[in-house]
Structure formats: structure tokens, C-alpha cells
N, C-alpha and C positions, 0 to 999 in steps of 0.2 A: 570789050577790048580795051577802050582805058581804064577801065579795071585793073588789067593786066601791065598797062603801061606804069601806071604810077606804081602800081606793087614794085614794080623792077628801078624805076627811079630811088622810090623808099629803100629797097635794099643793098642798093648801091649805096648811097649815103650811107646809111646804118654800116657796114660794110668796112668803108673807109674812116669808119672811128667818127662820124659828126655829131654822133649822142652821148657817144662817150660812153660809161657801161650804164646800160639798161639792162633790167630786169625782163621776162620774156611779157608779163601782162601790161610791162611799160612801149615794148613793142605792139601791142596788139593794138592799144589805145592810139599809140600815135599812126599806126598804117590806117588804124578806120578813119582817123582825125583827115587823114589825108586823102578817103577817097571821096568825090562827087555823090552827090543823092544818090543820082542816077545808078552810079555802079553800086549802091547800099541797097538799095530796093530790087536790081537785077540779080545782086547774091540773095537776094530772098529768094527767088523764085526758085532755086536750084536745088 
């Protein structure tokens, strides 16, 4: 579940222009940068 929360905080930002233009692997980098171990190691298991 905050997995899910930060993705949606992340893309709200991203969204409203805070990155300004990124590249879609510049995206990737900064949403893992942003999530908890926790939610890194529970997307492994899926």
C-alpha cells in the first residue's frame, strides 16, 4: 500500500511540472529512488 501511495504522490509532482521534462528512464530512476525498501522487495515478490 505505500507503494502505491508514494507512486501517486510521485506522479502528481511529475504531473504538475516539478521535474520539468524528463526522459521516461529518468522517470523510472526517480520513482524507485522514492520508494521504501520495504515496497522494493514487496514488488519482488509479485
Amino acid at each position: 500500500m505505500e507503494a502505491h501511495r508514494v507512486r501517486a504522490e510521485f506522479l502528481m509532482e511529475f504531473a504538475t511540472g516539478k521535474y520539468g521534462d524528463l526522459q521516461s528512464e529518468d522517470v523510472d530512476a526517480l520513482l524507485w529512488s522514492f520508494l521504501p525498501v520495504e515496497a522494493l522487495m514487496e514488488s519482488g515478490r509479485t
